[in-house]
PDBQT receptor file of N, H, CA, C and O in Angstrom, charges set to zero:
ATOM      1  N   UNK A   1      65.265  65.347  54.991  1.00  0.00    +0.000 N 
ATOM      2  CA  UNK A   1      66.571  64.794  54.748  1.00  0.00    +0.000 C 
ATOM      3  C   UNK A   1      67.508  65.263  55.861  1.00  0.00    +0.000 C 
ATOM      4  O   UNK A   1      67.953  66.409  55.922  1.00  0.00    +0.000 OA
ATOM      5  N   UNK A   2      67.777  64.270  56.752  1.00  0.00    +0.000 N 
ATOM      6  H   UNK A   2      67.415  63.339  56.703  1.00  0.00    +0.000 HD
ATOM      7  CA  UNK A   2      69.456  64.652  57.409  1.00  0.00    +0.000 C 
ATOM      8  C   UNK A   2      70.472  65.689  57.142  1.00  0.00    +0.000 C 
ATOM      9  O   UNK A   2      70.975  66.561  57.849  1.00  0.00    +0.000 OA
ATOM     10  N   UNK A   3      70.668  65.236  55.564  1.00  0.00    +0.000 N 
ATOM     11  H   UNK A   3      70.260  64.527  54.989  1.00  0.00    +0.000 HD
ATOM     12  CA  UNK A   3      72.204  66.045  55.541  1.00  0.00    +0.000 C 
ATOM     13  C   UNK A   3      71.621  67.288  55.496  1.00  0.00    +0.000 C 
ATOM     14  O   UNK A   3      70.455  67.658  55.641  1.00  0.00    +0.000 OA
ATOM     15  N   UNK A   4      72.920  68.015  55.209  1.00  0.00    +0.000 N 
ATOM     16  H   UNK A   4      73.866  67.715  55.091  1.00  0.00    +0.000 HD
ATOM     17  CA  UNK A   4      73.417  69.905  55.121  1.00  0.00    +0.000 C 
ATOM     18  C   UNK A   4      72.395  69.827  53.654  1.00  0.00    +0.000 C 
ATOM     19  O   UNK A   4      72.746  68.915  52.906  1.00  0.00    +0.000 OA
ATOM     20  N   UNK A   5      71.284  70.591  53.191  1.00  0.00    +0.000 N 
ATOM     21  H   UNK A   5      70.999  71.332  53.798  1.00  0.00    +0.000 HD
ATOM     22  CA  UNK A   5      71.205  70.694  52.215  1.00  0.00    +0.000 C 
ATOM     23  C   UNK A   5      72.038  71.314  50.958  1.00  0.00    +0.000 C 
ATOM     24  O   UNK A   5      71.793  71.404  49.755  1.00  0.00    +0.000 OA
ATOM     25  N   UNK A   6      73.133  71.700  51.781  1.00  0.00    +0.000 N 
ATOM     26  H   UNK A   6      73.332  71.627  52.758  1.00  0.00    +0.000 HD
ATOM     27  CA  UNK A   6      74.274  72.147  50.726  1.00  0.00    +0.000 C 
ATOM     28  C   UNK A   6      75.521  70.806  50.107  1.00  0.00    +0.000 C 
ATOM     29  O   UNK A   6      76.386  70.730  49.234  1.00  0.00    +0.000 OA
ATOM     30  N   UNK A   7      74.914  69.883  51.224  1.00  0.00    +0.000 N 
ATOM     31  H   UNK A   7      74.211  69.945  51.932  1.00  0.00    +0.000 HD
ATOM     32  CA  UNK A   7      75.530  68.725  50.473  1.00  0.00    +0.000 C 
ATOM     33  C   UNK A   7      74.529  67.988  49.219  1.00  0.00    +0.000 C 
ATOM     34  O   UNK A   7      75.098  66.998  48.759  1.00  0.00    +0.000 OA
ATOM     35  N   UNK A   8      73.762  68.142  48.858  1.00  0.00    +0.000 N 
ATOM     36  H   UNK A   8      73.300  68.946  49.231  1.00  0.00    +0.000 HD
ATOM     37  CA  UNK A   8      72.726  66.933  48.388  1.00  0.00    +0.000 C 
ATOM     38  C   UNK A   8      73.108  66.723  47.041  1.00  0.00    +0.000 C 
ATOM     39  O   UNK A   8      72.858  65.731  46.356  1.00  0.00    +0.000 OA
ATOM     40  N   UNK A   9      73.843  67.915  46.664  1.00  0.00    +0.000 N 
ATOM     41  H   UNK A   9      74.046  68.721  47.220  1.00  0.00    +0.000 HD
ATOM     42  CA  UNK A   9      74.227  67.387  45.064  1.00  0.00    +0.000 C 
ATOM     43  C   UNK A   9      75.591  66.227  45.223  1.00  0.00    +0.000 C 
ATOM     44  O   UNK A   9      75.929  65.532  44.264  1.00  0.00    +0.000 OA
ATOM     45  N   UNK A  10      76.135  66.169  46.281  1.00  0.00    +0.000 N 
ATOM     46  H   UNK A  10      75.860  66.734  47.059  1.00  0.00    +0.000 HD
ATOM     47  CA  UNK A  10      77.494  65.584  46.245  1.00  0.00    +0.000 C 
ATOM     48  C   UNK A  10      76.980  63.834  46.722  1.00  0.00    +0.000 C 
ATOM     49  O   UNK A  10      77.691  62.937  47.174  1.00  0.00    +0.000 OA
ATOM     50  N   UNK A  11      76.086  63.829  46.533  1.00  0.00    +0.000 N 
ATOM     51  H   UNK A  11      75.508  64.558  46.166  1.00  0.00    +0.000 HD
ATOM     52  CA  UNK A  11      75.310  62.084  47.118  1.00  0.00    +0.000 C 
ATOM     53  C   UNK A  11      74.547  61.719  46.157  1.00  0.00    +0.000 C 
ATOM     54  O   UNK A  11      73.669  62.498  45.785  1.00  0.00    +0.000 OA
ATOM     55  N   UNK A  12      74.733  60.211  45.415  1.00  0.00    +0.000 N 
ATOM     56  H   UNK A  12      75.446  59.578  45.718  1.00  0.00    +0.000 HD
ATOM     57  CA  UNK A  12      74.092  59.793  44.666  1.00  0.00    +0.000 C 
ATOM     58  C   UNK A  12      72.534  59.195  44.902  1.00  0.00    +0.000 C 
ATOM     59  O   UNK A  12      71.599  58.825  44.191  1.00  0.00    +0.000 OA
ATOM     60  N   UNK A  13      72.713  59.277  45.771  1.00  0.00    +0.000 N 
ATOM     61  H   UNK A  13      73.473  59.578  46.348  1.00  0.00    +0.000 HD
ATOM     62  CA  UNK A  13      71.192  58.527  46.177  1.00  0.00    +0.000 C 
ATOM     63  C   UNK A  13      70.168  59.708  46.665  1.00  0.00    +0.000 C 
ATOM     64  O   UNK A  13      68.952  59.751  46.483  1.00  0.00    +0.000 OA
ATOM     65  N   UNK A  14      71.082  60.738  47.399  1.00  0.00    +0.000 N 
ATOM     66  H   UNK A  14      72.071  60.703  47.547  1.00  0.00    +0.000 HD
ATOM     67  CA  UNK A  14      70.168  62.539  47.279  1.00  0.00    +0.000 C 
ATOM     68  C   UNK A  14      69.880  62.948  46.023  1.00  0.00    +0.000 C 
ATOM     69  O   UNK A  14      68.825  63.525  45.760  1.00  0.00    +0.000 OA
ATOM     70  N   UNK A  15      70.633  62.730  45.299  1.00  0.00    +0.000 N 
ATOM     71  H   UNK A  15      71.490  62.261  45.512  1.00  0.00    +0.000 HD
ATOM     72  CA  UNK A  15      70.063  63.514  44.110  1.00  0.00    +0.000 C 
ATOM     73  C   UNK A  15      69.093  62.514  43.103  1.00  0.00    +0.000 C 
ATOM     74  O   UNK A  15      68.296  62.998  42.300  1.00  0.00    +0.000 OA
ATOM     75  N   UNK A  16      69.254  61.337  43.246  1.00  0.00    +0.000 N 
ATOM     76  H   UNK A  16      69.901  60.943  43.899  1.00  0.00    +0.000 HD
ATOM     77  CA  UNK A  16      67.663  60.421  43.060  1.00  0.00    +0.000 C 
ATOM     78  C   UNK A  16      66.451  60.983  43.243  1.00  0.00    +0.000 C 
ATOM     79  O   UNK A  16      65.538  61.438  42.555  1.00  0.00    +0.000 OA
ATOM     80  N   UNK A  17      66.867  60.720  45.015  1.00  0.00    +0.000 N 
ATOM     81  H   UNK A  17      67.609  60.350  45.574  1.00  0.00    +0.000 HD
ATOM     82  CA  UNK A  17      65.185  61.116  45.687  1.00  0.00    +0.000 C 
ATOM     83  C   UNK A  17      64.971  62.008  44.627  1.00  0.00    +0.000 C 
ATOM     84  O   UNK A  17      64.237  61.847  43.652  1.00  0.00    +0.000 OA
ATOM     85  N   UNK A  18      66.112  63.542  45.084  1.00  0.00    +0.000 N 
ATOM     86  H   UNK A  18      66.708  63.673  45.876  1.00  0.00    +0.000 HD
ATOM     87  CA  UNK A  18      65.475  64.733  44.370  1.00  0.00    +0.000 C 
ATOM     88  C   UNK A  18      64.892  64.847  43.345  1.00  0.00    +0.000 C 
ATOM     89  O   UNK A  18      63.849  65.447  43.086  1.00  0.00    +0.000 OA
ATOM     90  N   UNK A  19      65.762  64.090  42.544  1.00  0.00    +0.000 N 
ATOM     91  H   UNK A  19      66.609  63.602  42.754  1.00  0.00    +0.000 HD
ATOM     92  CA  UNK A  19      64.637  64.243  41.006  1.00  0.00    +0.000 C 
ATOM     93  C   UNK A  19      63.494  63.413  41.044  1.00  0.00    +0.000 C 
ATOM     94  O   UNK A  19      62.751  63.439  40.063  1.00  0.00    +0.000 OA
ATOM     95  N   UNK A  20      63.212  62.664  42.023  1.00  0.00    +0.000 N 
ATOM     96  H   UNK A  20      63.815  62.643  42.820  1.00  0.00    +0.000 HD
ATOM     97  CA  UNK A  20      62.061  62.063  42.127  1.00  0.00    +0.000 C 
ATOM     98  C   UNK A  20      60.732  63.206  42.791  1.00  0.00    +0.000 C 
ATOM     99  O   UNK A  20      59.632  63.360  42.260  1.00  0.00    +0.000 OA
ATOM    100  N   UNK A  21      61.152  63.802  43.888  1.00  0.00    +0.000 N 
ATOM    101  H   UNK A  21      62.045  63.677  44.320  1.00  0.00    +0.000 HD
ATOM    102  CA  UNK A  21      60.526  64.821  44.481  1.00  0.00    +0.000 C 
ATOM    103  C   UNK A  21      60.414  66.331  44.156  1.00  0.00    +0.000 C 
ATOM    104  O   UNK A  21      59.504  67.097  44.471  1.00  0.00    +0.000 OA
ATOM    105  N   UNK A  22      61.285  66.527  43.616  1.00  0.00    +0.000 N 
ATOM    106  H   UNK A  22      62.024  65.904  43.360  1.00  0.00    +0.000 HD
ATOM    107  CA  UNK A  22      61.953  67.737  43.291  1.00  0.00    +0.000 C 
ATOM    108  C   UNK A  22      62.084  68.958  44.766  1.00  0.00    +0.000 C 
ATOM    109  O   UNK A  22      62.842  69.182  45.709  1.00  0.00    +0.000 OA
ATOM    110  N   UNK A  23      60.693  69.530  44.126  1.00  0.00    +0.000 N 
ATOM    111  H   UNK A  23      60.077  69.349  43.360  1.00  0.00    +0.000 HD
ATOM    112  CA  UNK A  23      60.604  70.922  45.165  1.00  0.00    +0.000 C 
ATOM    113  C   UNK A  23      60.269  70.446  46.533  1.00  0.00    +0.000 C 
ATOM    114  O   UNK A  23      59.758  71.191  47.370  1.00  0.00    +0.000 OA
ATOM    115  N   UNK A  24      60.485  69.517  46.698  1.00  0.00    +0.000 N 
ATOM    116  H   UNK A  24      60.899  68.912  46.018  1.00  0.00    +0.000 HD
ATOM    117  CA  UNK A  24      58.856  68.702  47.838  1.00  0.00    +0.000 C 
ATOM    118  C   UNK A  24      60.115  68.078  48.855  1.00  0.00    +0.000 C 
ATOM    119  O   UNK A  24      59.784  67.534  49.908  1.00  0.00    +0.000 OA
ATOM    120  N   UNK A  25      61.544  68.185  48.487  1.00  0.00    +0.000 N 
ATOM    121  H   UNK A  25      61.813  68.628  47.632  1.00  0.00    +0.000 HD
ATOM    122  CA  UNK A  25      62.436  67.984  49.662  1.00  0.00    +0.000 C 
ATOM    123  C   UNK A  25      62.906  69.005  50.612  1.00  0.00    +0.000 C 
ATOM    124  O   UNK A  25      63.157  70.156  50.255  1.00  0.00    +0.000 OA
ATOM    125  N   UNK A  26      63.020  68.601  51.777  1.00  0.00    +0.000 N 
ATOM    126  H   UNK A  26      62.815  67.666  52.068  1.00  0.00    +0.000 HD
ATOM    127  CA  UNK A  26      62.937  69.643  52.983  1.00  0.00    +0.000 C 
ATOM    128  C   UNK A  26      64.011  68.823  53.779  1.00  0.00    +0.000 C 
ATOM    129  O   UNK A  26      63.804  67.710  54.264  1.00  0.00    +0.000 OA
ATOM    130  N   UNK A  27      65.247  69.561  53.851  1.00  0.00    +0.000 N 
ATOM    131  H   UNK A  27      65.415  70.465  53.457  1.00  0.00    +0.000 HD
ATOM    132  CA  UNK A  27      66.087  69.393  55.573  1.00  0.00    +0.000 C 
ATOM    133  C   UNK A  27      65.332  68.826  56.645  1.00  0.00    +0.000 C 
ATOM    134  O   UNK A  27      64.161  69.050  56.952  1.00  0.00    +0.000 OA
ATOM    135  N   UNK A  28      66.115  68.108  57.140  1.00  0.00    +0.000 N 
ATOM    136  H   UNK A  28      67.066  67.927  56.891  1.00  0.00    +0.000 HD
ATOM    137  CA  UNK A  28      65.329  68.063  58.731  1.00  0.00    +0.000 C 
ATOM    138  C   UNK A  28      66.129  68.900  60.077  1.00  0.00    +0.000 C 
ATOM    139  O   UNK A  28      66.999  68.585  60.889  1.00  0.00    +0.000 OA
ATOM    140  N   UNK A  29      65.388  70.010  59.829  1.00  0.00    +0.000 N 
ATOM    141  H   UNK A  29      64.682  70.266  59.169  1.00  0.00    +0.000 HD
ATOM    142  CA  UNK A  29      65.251  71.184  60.570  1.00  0.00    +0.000 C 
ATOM    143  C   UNK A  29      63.892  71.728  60.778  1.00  0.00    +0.000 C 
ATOM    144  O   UNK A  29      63.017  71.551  59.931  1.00  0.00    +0.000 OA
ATOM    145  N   UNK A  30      63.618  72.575  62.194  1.00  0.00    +0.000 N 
ATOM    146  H   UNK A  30      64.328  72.718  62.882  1.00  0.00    +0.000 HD
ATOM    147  CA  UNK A  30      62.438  73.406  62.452  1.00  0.00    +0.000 C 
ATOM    148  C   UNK A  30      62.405  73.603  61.153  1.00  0.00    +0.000 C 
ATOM    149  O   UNK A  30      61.880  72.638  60.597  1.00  0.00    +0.000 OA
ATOM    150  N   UNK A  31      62.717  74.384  60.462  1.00  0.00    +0.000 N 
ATOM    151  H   UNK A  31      63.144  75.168  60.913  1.00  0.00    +0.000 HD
ATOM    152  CA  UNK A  31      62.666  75.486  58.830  1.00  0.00    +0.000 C 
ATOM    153  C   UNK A  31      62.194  74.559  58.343  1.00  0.00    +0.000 C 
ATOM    154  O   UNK A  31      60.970  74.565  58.212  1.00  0.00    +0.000 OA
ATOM    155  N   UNK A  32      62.953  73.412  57.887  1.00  0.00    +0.000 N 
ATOM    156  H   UNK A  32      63.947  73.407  57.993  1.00  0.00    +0.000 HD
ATOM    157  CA  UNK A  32      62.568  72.358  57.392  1.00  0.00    +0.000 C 
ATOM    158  C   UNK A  32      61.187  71.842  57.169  1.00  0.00    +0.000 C 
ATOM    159  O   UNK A  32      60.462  72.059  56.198  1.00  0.00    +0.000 OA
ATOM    160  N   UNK A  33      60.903  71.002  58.409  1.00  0.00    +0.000 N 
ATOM    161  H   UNK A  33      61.493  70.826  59.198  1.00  0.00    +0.000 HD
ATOM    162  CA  UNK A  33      59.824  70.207  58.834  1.00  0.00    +0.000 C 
ATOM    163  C   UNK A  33      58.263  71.702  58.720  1.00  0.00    +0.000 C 
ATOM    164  O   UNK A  33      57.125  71.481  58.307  1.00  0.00    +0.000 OA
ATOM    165  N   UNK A  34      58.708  72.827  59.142  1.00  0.00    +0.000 N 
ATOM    166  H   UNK A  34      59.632  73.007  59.477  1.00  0.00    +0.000 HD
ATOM    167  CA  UNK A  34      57.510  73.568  58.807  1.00  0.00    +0.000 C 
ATOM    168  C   UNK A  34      57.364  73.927  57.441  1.00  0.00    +0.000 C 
ATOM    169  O   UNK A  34      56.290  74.444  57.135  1.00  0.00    +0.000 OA
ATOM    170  N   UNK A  35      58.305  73.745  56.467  1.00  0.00    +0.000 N 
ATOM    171  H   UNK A  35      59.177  73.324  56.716  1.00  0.00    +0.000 HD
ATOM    172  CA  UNK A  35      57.954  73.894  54.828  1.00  0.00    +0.000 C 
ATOM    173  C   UNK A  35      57.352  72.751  54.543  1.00  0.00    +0.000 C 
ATOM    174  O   UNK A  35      56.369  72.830  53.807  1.00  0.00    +0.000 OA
ATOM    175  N   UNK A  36      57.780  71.382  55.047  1.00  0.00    +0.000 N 
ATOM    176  H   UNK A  36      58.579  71.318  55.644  1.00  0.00    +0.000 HD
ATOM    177  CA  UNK A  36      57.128  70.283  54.766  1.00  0.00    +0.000 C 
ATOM    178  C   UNK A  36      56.134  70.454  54.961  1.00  0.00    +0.000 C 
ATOM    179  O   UNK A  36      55.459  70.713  53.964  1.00  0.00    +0.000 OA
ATOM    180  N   UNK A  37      55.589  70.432  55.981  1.00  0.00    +0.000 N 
ATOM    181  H   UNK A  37      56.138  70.222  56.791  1.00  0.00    +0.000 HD
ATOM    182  CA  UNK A  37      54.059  70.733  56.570  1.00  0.00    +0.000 C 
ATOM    183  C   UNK A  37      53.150  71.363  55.862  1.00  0.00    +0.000 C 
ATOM    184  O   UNK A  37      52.147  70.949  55.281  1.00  0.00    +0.000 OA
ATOM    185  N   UNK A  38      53.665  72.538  55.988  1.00  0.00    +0.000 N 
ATOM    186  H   UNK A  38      54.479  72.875  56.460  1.00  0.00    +0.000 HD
ATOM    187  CA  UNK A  38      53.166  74.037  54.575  1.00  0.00    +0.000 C 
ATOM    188  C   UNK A  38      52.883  72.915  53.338  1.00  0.00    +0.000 C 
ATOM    189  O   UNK A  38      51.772  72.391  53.258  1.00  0.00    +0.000 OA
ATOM    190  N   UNK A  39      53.818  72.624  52.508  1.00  0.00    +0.000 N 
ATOM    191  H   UNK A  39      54.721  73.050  52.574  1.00  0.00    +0.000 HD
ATOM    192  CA  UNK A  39      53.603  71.933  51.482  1.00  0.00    +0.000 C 
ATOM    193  C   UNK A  39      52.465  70.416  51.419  1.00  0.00    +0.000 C 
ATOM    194  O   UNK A  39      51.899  69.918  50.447  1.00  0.00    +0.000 OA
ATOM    195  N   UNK A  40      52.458  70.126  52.459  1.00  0.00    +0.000 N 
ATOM    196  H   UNK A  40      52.918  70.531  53.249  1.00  0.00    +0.000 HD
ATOM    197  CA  UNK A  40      51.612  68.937  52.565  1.00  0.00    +0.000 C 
ATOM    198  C   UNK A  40      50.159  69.565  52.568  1.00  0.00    +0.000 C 
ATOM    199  O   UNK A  40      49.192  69.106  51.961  1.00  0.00    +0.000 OA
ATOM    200  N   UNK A  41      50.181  70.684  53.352  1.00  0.00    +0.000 N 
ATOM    201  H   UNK A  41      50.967  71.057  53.845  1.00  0.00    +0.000 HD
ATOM    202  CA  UNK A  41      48.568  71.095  53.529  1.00  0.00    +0.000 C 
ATOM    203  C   UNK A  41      48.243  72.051  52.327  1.00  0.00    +0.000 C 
ATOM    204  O   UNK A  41      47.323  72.867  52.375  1.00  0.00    +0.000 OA
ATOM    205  N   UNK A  42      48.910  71.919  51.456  1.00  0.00    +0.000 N 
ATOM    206  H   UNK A  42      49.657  71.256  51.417  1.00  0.00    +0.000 HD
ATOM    207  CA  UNK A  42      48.374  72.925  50.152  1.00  0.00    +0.000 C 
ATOM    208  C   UNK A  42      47.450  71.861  49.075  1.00  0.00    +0.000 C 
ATOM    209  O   UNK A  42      47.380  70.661  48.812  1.00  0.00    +0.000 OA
ATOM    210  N   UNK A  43      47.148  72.478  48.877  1.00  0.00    +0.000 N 
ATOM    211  H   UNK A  43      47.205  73.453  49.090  1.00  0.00    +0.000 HD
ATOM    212  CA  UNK A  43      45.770  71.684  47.674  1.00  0.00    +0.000 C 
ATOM    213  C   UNK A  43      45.919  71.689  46.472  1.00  0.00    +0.000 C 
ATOM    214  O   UNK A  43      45.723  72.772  45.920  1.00  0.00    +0.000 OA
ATOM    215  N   UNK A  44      46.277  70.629  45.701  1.00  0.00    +0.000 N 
ATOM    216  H   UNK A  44      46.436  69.749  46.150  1.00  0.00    +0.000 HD
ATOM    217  CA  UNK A  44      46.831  70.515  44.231  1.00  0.00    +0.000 C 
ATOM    218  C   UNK A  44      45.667  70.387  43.370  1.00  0.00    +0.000 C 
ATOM    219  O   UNK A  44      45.809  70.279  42.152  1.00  0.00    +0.000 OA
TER     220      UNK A  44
């Protein structure tokens, strides 16, 4: 996600996704994009 993750509660359509995804949303930042990653390669 683009925004500040300190904005996401203040957007109606962020807080969709979110409850659609929950834990599984990540900033788009380095930090970010490497939790994504992390999370993609884990085994459910």
């Amino acid at each position: 996600n683009p925004e500040d993750p300190r904005n996401w509660g203040y957007t109606h359509s962020i807080a969709m996704i979110r409850d659609i995804f929950g834990s599984r949303m990540f900033p788009l930042t380095l930090a970010g994009l490497e939790g994504a990653t992390k999370q993609l390669s884990r085994k459910h």
